[in-house]
FIKOLZA-1660 file (N, C-alpha, C; in steps of 0.1 Angstrom, whole numbers, plus 5000, padded with zeros to 4 digits):
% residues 165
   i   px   py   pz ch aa at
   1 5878 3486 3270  A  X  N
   1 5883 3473 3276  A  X CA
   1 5896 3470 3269  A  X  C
   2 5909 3468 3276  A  X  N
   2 5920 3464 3271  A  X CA
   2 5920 3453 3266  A  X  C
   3 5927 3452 3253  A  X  N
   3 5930 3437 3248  A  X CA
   3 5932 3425 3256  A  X  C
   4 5939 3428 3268  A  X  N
   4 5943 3416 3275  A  X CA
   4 5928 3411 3279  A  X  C
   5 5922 3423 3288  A  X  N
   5 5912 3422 3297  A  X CA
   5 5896 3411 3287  A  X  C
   6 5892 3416 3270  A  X  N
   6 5885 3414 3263  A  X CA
   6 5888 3399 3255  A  X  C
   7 5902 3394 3258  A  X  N
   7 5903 3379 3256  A  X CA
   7 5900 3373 3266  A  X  C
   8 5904 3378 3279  A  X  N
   8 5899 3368 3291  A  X CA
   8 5887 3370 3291  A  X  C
   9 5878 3378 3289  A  X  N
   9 5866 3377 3292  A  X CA
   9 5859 3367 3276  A  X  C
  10 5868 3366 3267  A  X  N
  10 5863 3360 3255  A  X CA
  10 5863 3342 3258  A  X  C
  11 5870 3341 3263  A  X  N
  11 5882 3329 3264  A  X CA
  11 5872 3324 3276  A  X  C
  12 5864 3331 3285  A  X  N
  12 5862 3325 3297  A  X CA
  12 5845 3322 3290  A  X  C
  13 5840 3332 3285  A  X  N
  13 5829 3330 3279  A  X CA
  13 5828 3319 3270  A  X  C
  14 5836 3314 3260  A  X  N
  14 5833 3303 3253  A  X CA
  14 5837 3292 3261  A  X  C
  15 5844 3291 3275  A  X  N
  15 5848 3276 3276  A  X CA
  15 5831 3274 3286  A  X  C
  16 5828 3287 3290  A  X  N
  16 5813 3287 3296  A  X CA
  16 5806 3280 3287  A  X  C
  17 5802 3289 3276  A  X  N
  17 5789 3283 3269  A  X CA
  17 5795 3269 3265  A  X  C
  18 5804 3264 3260  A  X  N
  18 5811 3249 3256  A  X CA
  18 5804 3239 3267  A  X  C
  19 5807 3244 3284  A  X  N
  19 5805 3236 3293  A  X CA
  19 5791 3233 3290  A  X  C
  20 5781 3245 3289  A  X  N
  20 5770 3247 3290  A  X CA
  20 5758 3240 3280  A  X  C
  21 5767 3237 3269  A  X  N
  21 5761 3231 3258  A  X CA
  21 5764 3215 3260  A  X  C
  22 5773 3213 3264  A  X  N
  22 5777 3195 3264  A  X CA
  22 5765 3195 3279  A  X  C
  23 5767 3202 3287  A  X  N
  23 5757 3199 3301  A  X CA
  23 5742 3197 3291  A  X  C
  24 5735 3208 3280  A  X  N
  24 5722 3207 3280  A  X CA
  24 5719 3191 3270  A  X  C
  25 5734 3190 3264  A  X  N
  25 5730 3181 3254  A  X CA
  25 5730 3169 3265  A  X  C
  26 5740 3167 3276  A  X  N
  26 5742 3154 3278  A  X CA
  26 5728 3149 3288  A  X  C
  27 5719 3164 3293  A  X  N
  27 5710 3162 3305  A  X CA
  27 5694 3158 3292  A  X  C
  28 5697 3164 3277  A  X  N
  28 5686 3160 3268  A  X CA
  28 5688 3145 3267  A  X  C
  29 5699 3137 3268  A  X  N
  29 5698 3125 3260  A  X CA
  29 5694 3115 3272  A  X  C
  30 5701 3122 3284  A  X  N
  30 5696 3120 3299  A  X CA
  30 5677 3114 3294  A  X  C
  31 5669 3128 3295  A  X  N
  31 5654 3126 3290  A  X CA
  31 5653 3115 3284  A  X  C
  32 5656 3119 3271  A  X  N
  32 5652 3109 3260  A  X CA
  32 5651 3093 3265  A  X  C
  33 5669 3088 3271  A  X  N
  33 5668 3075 3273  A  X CA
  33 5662 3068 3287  A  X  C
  34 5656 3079 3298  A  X  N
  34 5648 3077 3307  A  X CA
  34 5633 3074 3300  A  X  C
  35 5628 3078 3288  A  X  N
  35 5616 3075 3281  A  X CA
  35 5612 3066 3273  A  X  C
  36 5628 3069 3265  A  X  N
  36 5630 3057 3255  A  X CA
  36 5631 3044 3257  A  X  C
  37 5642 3042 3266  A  X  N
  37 5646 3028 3274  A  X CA
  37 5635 3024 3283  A  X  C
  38 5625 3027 3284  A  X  N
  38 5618 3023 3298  A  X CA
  38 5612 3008 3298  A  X  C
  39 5610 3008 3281  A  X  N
  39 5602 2999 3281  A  X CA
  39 5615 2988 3279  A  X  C
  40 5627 2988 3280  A  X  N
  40 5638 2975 3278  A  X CA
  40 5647 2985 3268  A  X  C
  41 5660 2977 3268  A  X  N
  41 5667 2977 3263  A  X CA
  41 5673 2977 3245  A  X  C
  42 5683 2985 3239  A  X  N
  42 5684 2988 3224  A  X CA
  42 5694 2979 3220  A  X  C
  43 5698 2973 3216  A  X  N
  43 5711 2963 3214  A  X CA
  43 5716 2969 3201  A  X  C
  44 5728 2980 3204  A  X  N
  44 5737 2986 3191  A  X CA
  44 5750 2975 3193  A  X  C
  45 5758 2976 3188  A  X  N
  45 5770 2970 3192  A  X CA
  45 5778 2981 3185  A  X  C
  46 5790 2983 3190  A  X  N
  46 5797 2980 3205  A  X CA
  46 5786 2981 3217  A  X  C
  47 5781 2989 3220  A  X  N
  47 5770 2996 3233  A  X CA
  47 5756 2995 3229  A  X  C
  48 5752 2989 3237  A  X  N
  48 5741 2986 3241  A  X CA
  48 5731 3000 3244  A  X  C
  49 5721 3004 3250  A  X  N
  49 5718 3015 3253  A  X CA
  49 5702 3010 3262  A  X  C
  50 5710 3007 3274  A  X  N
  50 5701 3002 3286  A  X CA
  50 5699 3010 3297  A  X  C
  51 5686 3013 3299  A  X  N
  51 5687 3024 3310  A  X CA
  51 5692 3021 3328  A  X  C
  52 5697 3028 3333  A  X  N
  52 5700 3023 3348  A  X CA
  52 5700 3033 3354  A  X  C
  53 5703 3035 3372  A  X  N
  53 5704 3050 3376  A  X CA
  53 5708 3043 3388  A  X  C
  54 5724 3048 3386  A  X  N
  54 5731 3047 3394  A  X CA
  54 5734 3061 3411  A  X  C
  55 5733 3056 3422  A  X  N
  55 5729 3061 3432  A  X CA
  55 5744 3068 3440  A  X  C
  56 5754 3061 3433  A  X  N
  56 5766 3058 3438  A  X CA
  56 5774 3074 3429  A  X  C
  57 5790 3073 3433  A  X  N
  57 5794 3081 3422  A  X CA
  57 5799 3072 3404  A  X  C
  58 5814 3074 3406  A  X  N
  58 5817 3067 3395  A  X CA
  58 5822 3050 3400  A  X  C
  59 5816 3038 3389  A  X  N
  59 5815 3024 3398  A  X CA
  59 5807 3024 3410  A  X  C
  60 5796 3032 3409  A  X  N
  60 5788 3030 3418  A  X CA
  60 5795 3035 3434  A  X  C
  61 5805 3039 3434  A  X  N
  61 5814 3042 3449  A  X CA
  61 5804 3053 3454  A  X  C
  62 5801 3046 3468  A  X  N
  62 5795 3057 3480  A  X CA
  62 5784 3056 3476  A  X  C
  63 5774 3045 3466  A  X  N
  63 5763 3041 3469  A  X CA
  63 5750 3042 3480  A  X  C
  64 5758 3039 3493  A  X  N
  64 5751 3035 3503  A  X CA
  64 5754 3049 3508  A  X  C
  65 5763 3061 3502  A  X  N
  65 5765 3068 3512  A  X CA
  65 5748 3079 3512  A  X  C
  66 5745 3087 3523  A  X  N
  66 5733 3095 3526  A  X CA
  66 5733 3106 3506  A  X  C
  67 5722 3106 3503  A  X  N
  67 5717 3110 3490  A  X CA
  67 5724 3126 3490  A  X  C
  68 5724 3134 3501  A  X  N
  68 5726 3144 3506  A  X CA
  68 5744 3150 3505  A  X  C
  69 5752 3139 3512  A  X  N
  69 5762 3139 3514  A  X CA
  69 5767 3136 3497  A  X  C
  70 5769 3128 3489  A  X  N
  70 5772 3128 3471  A  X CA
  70 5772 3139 3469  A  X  C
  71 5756 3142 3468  A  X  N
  71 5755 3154 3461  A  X CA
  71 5758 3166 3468  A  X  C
  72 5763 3169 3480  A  X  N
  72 5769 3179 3485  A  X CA
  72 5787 3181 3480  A  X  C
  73 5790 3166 3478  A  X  N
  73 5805 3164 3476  A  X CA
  73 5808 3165 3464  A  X  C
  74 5799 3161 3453  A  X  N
  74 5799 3161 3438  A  X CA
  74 5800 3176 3434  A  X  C
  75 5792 3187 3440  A  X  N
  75 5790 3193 3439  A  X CA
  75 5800 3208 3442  A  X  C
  76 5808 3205 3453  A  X  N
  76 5819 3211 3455  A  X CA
  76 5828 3208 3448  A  X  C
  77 5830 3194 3441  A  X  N
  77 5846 3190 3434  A  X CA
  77 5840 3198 3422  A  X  C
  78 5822 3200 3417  A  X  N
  78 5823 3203 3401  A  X CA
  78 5826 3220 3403  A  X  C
  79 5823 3224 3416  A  X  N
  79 5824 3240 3418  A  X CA
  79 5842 3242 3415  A  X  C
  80 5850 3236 3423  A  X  N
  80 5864 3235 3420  A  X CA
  80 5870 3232 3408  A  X  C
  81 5865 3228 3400  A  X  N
  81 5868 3225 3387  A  X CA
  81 5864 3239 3380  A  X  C
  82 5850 3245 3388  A  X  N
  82 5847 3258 3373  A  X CA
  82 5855 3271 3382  A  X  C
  83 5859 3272 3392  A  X  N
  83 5869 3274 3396  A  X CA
  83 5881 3279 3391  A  X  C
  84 5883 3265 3389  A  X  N
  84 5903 3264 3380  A  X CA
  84 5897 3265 3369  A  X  C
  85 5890 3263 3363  A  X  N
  85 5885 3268 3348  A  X CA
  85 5885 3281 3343  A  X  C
  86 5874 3288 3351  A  X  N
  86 5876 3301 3351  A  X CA
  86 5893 3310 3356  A  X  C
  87 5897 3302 3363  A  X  N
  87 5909 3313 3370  A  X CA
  87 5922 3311 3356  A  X  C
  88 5919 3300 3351  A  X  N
  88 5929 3294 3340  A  X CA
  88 5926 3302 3328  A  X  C
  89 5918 3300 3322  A  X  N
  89 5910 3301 3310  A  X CA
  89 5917 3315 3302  A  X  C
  90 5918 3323 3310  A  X  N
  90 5925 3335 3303  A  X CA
  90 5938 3335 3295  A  X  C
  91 5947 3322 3303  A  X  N
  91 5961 3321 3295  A  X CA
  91 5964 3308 3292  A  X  C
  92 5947 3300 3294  A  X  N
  92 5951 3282 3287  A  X CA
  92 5952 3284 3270  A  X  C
  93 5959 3273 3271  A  X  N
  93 5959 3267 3254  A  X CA
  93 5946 3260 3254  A  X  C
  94 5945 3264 3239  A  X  N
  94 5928 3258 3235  A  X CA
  94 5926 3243 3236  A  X  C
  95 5936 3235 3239  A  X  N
  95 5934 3218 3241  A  X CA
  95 5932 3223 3255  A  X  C
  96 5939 3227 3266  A  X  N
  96 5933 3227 3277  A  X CA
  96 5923 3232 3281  A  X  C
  97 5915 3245 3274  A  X  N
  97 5899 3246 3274  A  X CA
  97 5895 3238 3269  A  X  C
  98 5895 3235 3265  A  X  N
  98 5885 3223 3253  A  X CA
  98 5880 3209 3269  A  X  C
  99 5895 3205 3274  A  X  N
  99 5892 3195 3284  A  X CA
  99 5883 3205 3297  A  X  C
 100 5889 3212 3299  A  X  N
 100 5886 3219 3311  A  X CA
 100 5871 3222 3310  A  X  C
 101 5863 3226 3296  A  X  N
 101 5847 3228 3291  A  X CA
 101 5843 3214 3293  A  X  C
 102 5848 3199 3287  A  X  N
 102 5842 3189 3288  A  X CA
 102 5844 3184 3301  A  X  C
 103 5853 3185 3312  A  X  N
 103 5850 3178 3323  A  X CA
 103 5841 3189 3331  A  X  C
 104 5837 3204 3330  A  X  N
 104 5830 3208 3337  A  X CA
 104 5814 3204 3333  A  X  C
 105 5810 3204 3319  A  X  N
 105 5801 3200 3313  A  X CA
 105 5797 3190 3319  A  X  C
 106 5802 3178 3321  A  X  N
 106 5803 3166 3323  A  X CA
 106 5800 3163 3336  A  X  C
 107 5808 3171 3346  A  X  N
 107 5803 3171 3360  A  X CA
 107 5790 3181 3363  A  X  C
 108 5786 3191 3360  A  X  N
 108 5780 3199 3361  A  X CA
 108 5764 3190 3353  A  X  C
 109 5763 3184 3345  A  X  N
 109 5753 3178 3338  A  X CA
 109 5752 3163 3350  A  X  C
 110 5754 3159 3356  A  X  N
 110 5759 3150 3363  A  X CA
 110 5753 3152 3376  A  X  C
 111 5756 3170 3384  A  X  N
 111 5752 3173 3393  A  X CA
 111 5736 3173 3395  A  X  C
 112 5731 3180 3382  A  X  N
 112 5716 3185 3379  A  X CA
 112 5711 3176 3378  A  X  C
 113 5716 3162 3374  A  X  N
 113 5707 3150 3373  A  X CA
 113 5706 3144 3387  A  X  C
 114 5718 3143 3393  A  X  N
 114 5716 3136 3408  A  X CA
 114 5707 3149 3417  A  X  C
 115 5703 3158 3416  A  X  N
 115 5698 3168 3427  A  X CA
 115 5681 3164 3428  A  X  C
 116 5675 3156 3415  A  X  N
 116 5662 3158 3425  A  X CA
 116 5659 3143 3430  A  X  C
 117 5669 3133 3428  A  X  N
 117 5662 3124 3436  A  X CA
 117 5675 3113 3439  A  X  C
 118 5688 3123 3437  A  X  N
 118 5695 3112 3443  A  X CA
 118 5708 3101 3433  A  X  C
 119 5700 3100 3423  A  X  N
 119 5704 3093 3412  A  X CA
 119 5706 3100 3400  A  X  C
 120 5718 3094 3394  A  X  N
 120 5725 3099 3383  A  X CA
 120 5720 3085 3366  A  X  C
 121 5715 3092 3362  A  X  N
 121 5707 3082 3347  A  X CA
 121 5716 3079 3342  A  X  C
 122 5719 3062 3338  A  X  N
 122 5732 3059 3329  A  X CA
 122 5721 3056 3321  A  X  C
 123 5730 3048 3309  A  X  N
 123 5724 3045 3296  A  X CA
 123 5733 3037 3284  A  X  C
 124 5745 3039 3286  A  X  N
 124 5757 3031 3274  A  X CA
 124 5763 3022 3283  A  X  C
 125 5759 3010 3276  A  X  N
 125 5764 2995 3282  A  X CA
 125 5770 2988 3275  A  X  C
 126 5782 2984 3279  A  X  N
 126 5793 2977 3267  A  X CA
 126 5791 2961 3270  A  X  C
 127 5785 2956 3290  A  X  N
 127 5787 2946 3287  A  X CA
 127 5795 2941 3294  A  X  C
 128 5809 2949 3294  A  X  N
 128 5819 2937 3302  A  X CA
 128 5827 2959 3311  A  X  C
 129 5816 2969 3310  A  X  N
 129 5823 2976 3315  A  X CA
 129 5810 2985 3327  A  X  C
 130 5806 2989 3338  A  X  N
 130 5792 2995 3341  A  X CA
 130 5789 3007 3330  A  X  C
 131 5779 3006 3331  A  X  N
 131 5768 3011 3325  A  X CA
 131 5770 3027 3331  A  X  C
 132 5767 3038 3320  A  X  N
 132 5776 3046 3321  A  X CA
 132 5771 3059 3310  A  X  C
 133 5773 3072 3316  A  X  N
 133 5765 3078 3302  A  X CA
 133 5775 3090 3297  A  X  C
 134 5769 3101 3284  A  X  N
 134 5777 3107 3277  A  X CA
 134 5786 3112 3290  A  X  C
 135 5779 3121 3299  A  X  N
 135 5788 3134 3309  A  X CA
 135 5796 3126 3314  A  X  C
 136 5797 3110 3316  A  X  N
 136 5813 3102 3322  A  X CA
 136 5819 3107 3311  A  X  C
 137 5816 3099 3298  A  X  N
 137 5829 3099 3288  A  X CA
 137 5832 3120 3286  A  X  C
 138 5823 3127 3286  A  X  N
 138 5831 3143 3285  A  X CA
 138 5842 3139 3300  A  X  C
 139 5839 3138 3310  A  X  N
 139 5846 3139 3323  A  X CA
 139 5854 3134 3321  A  X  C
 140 5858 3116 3317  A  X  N
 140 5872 3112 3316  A  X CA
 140 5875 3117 3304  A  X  C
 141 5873 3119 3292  A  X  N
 141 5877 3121 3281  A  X CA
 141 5885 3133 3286  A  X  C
 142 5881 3145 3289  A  X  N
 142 5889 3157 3294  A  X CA
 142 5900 3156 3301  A  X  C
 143 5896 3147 3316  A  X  N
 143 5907 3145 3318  A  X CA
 143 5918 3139 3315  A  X  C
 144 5917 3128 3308  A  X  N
 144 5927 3117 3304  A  X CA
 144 5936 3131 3292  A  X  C
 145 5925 3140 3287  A  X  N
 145 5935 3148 3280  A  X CA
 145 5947 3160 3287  A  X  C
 146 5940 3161 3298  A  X  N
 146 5947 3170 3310  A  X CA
 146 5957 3160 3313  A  X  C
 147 5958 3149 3316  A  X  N
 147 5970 3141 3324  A  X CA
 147 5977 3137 3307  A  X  C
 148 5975 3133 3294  A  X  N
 148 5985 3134 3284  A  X CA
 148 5991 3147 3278  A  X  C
 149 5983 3159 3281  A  X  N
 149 5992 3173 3279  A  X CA
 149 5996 3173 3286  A  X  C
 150 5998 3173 3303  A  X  N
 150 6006 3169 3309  A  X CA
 150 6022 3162 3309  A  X  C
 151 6017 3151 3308  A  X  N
 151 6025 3137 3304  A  X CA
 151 6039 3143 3296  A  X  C
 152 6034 3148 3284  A  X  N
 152 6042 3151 3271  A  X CA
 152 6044 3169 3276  A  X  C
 153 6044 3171 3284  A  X  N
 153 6049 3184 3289  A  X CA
 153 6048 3196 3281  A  X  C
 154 6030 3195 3276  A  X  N
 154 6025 3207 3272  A  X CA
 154 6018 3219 3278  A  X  C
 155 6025 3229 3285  A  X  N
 155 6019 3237 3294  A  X CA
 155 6005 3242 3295  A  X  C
 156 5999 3245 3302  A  X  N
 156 5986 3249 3297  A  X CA
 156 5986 3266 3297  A  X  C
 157 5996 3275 3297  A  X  N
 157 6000 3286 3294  A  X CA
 157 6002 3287 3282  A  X  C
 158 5997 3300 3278  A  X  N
 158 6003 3306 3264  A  X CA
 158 6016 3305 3267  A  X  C
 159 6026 3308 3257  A  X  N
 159 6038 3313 3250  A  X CA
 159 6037 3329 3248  A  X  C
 160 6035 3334 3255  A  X  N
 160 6030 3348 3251  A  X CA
 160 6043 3351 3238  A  X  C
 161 6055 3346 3242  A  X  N
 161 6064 3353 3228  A  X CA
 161 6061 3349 3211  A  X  C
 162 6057 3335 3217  A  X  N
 162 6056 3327 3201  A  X CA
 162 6043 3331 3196  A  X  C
 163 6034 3333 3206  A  X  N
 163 6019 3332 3204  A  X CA
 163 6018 3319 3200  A  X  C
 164 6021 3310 3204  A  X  N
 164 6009 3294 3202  A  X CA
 164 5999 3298 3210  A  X  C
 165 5988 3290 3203  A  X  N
 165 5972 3288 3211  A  X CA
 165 5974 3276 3214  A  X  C
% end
């Protein structure tokens, strides 16, 4: 296997298992706080840790729409993401796998929860923002880091001459 060929397959493999690991962690705490919380609510501050299961996407949007139709649409946007993930991954900079592992994570752990009945398990409640669980914060957290490397016009290509990662 050529060098080039044995980094992309390196490079595609860890942003996999990364995705794969925030999905098992974020779908275990999923469990826990469907069991935990049942009986009421934890009062931490900042966040609360109240269970809810939102039917909708993100703010509840498309709520009312058919259980089938979300999860057929959630499900395409998380396939398009592992997608550009994978097609990228061979020549991203490690800040852009890093987002690109947490927003697939994040939607993908997201997907598996809404598929057997429709509903996606929140659990972190601030109070004055919905109620909301880890795989949102990987999802926007990633991306908000994709639109500031962005922003500040950090490519998501190697330098192949300098070798920056």
């Amino acid at each position: 296997m050529t060098t080039v060929r044995a980094l992309a397959v390196r490079r595609r493999s860890i942003l996999l298992a990364a995705a794969a690991a925030l999905t098992v962690f974020d779908l275990s705490v999923k469990a826990w706080a469907a069991t935990a919380l049942s009986t009421g609510p934890i009062d931490w501050w900042p966040v609360a840790l109240r269970l809810a299961y939102n039917p909708g996407a993100a703010f509840s949007l498309a709520a009312d729409a058919p259980r089938w139709l979300l999860l057929a649409v959630t499900t395409v946007v998380t396939a398009a993401v592992a997608v550009f993930a994978w097609r990228t991954a061979p020549t991203a900079k490690l800040p852009w796998r890093i987002a690109l592992a947490a927003i697939l994570g994040g939607a993908t752990a997201n997907v598996i929860d809404r598929a057997p009945d429709g509903v996606v398990t929140d659990y972190l409640h601030t109070g004055w923002w919905p109620t909301f669980n880890l795989a949102d914060t990987f999802i926007v957290g990633g991306a908000l880091t994709l639109i500031v490397l962005t922003v500040f016009g950090h490519s998501h290509h190697h330098d192949q001459a300098s070798g920056v990662r």
